[in-house]
Residue frames relative to the residue before (quaternion, step in Angstrom):
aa qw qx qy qz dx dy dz
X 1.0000 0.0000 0.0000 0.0000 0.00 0.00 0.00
X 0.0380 0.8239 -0.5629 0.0530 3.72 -0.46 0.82
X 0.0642 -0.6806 0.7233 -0.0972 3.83 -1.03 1.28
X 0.5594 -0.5958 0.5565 0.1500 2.75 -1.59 1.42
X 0.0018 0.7721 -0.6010 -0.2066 3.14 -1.04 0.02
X 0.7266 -0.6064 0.2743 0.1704 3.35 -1.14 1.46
X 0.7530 0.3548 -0.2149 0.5108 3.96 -0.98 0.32
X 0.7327 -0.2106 0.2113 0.6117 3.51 0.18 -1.48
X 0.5071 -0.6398 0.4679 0.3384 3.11 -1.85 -0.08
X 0.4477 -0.7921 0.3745 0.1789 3.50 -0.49 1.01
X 0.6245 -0.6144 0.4327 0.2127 3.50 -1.08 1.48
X 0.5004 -0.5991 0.3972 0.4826 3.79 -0.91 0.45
X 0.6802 -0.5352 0.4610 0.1958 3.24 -1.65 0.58
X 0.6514 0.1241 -0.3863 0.6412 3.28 1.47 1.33
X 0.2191 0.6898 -0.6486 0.2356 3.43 0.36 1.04
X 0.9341 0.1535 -0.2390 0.2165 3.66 0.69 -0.25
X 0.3719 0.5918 -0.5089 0.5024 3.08 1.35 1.82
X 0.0716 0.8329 -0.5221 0.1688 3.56 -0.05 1.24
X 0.6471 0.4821 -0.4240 0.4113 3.70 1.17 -0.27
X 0.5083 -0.5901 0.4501 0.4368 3.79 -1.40 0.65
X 0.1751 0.7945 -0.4889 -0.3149 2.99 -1.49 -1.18
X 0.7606 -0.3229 0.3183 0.4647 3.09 -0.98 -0.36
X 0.6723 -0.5508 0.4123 0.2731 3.68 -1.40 0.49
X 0.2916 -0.7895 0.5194 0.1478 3.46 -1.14 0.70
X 0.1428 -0.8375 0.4648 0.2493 3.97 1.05 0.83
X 0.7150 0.4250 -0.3853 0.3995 4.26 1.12 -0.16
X 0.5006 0.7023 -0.4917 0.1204 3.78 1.21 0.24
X 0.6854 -0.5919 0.3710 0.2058 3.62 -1.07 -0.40
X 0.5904 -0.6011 0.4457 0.3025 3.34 -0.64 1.31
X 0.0274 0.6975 -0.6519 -0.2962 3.93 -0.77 0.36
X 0.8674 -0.1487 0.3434 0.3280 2.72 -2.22 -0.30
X 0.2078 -0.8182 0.4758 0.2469 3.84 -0.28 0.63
X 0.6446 -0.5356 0.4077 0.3625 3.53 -1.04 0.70
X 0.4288 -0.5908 0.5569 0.3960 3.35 -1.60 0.29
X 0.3449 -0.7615 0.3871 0.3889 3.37 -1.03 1.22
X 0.4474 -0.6081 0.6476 0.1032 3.93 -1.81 0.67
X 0.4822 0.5622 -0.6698 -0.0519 3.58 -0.36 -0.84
X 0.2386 -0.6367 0.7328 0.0249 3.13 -1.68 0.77
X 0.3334 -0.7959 0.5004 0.0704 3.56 -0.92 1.49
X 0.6124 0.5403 -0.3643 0.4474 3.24 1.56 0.04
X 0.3590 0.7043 -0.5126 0.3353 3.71 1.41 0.42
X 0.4986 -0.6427 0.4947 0.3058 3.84 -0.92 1.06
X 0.6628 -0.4799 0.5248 0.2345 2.88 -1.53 0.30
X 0.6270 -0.5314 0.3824 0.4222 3.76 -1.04 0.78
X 0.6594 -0.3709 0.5248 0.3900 3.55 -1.24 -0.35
X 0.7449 0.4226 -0.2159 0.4690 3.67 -0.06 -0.99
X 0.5425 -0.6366 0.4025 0.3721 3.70 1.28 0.45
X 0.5550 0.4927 -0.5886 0.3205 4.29 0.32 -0.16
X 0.5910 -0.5317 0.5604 0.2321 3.47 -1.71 0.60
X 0.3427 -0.5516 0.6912 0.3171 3.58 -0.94 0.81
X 0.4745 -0.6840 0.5533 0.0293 2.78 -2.01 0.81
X 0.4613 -0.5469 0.5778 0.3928 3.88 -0.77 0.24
X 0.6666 -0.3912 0.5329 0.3444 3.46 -1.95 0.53
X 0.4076 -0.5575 0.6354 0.3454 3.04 -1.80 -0.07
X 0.4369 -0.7098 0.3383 0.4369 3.91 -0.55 0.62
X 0.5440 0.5494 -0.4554 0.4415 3.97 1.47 0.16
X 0.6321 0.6081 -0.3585 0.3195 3.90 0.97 -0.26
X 0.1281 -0.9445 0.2822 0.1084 3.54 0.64 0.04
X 0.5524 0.2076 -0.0111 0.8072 2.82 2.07 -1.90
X 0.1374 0.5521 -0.8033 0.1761 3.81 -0.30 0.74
X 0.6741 0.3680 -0.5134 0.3828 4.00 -0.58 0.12
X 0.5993 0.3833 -0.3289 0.6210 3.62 0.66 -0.72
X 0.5696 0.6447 -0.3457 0.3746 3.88 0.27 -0.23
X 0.6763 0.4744 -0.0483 0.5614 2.98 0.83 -2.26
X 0.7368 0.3785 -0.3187 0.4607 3.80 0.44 -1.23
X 0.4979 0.5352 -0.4734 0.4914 3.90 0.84 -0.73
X 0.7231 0.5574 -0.2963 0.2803 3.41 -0.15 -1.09
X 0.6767 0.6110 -0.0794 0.4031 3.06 1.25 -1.58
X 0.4905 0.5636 -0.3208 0.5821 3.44 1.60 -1.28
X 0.7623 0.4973 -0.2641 0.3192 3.61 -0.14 -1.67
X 0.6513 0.4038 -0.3273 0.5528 3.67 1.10 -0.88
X 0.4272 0.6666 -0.3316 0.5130 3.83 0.75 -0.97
X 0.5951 0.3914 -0.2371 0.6607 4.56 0.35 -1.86
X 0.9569 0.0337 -0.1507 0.2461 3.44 -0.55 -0.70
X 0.7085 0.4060 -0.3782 0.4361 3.71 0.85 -0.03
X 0.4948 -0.5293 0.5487 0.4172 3.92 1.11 -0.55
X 0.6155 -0.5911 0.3767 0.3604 3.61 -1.30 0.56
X 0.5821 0.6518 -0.2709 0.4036 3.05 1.21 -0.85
X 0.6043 0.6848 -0.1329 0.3849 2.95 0.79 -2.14
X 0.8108 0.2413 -0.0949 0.5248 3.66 0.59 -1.26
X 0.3338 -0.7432 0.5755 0.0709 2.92 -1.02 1.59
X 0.4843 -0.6842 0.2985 0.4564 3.41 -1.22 -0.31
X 0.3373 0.7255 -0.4659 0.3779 3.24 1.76 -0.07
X 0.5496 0.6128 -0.2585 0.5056 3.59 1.09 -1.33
X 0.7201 0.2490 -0.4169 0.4956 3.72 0.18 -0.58
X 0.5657 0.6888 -0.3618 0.2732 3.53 0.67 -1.19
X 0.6240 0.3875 -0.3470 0.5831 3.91 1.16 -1.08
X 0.6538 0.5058 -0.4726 0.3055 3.56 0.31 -0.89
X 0.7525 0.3676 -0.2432 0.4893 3.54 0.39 -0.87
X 0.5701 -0.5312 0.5332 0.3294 4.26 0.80 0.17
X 0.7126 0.5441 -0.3513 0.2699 3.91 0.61 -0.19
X 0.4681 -0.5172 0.5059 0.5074 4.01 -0.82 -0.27
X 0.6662 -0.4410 0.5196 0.3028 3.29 -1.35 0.31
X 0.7822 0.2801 -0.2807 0.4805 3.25 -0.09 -0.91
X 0.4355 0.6131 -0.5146 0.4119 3.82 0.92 0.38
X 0.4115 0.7845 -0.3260 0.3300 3.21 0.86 -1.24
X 0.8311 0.3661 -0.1191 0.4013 2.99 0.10 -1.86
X 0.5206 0.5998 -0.4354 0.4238 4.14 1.15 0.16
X 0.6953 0.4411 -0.2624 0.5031 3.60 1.36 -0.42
X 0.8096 0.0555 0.0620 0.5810 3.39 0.88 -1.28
X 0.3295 -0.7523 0.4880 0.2956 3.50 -0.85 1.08
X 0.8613 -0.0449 -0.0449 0.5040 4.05 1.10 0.38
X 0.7734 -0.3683 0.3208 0.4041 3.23 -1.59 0.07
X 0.7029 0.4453 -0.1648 0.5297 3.11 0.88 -1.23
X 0.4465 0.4907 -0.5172 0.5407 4.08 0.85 0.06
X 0.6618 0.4575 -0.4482 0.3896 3.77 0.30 -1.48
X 0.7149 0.5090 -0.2332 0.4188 3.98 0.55 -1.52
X 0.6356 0.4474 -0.3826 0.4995 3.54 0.70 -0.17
X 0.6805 0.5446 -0.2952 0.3914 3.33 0.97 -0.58
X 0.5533 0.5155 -0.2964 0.5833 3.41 1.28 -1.06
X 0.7421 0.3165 -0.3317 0.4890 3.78 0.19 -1.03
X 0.4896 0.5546 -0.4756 0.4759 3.83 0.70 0.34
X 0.7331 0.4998 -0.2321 0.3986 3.15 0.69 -1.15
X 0.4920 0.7588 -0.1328 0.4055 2.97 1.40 -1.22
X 0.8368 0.4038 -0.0903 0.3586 3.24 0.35 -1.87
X 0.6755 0.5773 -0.1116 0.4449 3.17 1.39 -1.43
X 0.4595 0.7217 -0.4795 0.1955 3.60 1.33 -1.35
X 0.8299 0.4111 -0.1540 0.3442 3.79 -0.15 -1.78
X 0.5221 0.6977 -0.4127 0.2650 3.93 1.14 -0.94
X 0.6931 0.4929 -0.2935 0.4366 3.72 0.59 -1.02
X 0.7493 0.4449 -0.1654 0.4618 3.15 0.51 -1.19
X 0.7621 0.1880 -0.3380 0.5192 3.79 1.04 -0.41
X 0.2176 0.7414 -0.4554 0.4423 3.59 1.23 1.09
X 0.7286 0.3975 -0.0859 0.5511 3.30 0.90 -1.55
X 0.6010 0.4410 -0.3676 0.5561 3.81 0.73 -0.35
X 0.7792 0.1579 -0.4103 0.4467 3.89 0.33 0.00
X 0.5833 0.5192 -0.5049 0.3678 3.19 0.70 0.02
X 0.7146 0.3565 -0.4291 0.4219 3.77 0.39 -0.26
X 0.5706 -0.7504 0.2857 0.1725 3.28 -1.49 0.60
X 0.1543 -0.8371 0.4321 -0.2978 3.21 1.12 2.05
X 0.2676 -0.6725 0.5717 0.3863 3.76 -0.49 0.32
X 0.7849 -0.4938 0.2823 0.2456 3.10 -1.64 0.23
X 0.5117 0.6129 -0.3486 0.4910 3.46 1.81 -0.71
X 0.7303 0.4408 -0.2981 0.4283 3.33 0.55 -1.74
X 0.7794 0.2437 -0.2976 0.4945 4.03 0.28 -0.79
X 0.5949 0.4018 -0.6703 0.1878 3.32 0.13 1.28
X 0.5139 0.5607 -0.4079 0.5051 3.28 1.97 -0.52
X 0.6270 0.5224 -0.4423 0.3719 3.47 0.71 0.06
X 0.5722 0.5132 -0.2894 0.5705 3.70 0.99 -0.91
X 0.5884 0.5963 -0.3890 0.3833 3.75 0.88 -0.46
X 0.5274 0.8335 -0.0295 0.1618 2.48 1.16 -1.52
X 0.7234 0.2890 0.0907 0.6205 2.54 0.64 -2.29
X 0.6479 0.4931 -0.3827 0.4366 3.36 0.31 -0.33
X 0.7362 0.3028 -0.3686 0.4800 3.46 0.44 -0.54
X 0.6706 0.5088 -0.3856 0.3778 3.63 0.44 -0.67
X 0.6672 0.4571 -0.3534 0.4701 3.61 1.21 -0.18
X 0.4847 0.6583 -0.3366 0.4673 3.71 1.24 -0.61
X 0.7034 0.4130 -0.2230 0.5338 3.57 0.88 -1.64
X 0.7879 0.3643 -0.3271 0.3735 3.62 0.58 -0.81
X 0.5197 0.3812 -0.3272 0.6910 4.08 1.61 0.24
X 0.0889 -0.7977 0.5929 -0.0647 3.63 0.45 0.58
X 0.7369 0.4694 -0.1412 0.4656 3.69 0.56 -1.17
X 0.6108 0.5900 -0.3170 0.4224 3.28 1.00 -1.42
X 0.7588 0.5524 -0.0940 0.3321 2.66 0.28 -1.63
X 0.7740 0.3297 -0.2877 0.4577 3.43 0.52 -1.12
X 0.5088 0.6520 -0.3434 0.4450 3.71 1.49 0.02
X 0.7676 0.4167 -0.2217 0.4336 2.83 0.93 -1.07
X 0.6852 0.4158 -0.2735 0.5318 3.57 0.87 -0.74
X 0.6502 0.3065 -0.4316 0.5449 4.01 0.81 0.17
X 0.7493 0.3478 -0.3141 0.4679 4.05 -0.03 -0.75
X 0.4639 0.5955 -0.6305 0.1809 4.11 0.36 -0.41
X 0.7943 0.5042 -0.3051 0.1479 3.60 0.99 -0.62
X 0.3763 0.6272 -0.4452 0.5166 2.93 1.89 1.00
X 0.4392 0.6709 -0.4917 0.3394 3.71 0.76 0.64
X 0.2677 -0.7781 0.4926 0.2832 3.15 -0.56 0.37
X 0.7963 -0.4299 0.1061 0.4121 3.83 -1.21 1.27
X 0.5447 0.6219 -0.2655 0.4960 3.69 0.54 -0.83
X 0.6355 0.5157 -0.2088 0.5354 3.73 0.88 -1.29
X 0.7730 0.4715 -0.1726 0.3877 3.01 0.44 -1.96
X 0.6554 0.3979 -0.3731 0.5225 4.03 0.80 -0.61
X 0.4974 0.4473 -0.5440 0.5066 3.89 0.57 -0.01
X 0.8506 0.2277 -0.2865 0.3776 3.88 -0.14 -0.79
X 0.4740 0.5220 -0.5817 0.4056 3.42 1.08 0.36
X 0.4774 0.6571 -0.3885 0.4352 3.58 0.75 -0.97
X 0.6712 0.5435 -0.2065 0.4599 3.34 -0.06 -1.69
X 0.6856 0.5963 -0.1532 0.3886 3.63 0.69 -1.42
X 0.6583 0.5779 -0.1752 0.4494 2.82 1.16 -1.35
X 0.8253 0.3427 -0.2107 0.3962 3.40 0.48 -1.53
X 0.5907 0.5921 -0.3509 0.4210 3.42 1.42 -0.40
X 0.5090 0.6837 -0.2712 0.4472 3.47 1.59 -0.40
X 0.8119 0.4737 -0.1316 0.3147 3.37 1.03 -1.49
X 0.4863 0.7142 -0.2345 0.4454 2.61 2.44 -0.70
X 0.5785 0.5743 -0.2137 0.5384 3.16 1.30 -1.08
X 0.8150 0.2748 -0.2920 0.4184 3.67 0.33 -1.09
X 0.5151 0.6278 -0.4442 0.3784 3.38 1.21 0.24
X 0.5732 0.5323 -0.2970 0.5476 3.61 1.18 -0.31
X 0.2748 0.7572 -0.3189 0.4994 3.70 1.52 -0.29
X 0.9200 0.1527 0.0614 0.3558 2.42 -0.51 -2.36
X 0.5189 0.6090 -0.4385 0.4093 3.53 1.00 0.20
X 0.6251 0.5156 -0.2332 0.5376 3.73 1.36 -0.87
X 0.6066 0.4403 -0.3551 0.5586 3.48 1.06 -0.63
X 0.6776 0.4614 -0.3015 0.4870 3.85 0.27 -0.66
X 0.7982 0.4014 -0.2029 0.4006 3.60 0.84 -0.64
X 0.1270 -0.8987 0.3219 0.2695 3.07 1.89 -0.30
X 0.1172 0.6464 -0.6813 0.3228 2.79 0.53 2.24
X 0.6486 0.5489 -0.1844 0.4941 3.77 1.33 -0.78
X 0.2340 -0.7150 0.6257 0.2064 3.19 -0.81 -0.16
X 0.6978 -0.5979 0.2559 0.3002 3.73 -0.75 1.16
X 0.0165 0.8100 -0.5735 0.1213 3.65 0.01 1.02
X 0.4662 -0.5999 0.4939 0.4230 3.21 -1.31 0.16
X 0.3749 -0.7086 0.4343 0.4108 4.12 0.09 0.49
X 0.7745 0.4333 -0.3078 0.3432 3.24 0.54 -1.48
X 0.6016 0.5479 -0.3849 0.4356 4.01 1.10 -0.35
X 0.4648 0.7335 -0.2247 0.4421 3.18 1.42 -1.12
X 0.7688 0.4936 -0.0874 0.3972 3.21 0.18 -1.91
X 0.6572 0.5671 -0.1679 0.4672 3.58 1.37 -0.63
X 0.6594 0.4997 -0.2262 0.5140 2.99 1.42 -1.59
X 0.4409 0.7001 -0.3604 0.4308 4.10 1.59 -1.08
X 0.8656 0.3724 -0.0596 0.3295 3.47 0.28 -2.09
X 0.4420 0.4462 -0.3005 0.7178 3.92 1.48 -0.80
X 0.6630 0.3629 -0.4601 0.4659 4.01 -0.38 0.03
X 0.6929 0.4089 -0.2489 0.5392 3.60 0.43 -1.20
X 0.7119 0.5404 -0.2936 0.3390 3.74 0.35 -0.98
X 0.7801 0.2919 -0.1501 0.5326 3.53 0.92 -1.17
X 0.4898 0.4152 -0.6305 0.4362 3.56 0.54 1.63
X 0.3529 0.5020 -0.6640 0.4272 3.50 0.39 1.03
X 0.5494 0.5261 -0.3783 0.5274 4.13 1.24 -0.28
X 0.8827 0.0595 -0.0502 0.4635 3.64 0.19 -0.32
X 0.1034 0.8850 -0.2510 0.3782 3.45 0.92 0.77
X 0.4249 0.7692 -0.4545 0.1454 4.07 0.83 0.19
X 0.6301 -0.4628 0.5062 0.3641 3.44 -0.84 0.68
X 0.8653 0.3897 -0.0388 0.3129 2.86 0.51 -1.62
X 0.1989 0.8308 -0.3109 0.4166 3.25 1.93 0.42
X 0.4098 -0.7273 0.4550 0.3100 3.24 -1.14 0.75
X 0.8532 0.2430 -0.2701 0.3743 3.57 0.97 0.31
X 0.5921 -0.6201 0.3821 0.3448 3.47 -1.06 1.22
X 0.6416 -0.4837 0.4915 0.3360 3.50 -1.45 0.81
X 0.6683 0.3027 -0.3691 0.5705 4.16 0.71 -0.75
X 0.7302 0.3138 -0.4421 0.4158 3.98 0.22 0.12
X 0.5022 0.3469 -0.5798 0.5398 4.35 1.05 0.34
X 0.4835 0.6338 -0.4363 0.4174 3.56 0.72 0.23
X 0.6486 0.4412 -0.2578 0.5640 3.47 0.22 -0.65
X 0.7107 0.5637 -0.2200 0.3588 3.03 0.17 -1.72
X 0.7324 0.3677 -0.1780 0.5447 3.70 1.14 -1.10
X 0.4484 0.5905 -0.3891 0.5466 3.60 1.09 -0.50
X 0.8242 0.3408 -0.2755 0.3586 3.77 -0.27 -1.65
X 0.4875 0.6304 -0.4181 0.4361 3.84 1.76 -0.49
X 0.6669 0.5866 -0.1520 0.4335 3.41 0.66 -1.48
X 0.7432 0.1652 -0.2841 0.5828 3.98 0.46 -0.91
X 0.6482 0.3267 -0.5656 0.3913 3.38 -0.06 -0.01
X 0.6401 0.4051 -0.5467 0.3568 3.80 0.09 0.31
X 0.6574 0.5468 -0.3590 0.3741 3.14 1.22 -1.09
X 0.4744 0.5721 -0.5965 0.3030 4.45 1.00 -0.94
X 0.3416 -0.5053 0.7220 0.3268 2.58 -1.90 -0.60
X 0.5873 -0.4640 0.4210 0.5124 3.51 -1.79 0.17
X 0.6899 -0.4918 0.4135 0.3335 3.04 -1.77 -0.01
X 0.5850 0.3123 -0.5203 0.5380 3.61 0.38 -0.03
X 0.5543 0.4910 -0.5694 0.3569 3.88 0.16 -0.22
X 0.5293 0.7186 -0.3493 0.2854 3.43 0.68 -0.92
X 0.7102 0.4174 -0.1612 0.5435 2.90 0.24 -2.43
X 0.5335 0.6178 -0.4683 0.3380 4.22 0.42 -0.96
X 0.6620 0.5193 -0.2752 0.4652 3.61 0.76 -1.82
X 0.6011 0.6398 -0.3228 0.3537 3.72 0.57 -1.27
X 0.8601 0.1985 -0.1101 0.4568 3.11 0.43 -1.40
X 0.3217 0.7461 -0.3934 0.4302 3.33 1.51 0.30
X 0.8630 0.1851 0.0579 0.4665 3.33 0.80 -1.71
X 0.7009 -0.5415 0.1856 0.4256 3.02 1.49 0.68
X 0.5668 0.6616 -0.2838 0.4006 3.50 1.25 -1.39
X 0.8588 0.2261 -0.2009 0.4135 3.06 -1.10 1.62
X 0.5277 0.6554 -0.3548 0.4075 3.19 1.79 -0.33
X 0.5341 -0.6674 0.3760 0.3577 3.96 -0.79 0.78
């Protein structure tokens, strides 16, 4: 399902977390990839031959990519080498290279994962026939409670995507894009129904996704509030700018009929 969104076209839905940092030792395991190896990956540099699996390893990709996330959280792309993933996972280097043909394969994958996470699920929330208040605290919703529960992903993916190289980067702008419109389509349904009050969508929409985005920065498990209550909390911020006054209200009513005897 794809909606335009009005004025301009909107930047990916991490365009405005760009500073590194440091490591977060309480984030979350994600979801492990489906595994891929691909025997046509080259050989390291330094000339050694990638190796075959052992026949007891089965999920080594989901293994290899776990591993990779955790070094990624705490060392930076840079920072983590592959020698670094290699101890973590018990293997030679030049094994490595039977699963994934590089560092940058692992990071494309995370920022795949990354990009794609929220689209289905806030696909189904405008399509069904919710008012506009309820599916944005819902789209809140879900989005944050999945961020908090990919803790790692996420904060990997929205600090290191900008070590992709351009080719990478226009796949997750894309991605960005439509996940953006989805959002300003829920906007523009509240504005048309005059549950909203008249905003610009596309500034809006930005101000929606940089709120949600930059609590991978302050985020603890161990925090005194649950991911469904900064929910609320960011929802009740959001519609009360977004109402209108009360004579706007009643206007919209009898505009569109609603409520009429």
């Amino acid at each position: 399902m794809t909606h335009c969104v009005t004025n301009a076209s909107i930047e990916t839905m991490a365009s405005h977390t760009q500073r590194p940092r440091t490591a977060r030792a309480n984030g979350r395991a994600p979801t492990h990839p489906t595994a891929r190896p691909s025997r046509r990956n080259p050989a390291p540099s330094n000339g050694a031959a990638a190796r075959a699996p052992a026949p007891d390893a089965p999920d080594k990709p989901s293994e290899i990519f776990a591993a990779a996330l955790r070094l990624f959280q705490a060392k930076g792309y840079h920072g983590a080498s592959m020698q670094d993933l290699a101890d973590a996972v018990g293997m030679q280097k030049a094994s490595l290279y039977y699963y994934f043909r590089s560092k940058q394969e692992l990071l494309t994958l995370v920022c795949e994962r990354g990009a794609g996470a929220f689209t289905q699920t806030l696909e189904e929330i405008v399509a069904s026939d919710l008012t506009a208040p309820v599916k944005l605290r819902r789209a809140m919703e879900c989005h944050l409670v999945a961020l908090c529960e990919q803790l790692d992903l996420f904060s990997v993916f929205l600090r290191e995507q900008k070590f992709l190289d351009e080719t990478q980067k226009e796949a997750l702008r894309g991605e960005g894009k439509k996940h953006a419109a989805l959002w300003a389509a829920i906007l523009e349904q509240g504005i048309a129904s005059g549950e909203f009050r008249a905003v610009n969508v596309t500034v809006t929409t930005l101000a929606l996704l940089g709120m949600c985005n930059w609590l991978y920065e302050w985020y603890s498990p161990d925090g005194a509030f649950a991911p469904r209550e900064i929910a609320a909390t960011f929802s009740e911020l959001i519609l009360t700018g977004l109402t209108p006054e009360k004579s706007k209200i009643k206007k919209g009513y009898k505009q569109s009929g609603v409520g009429s005897q």
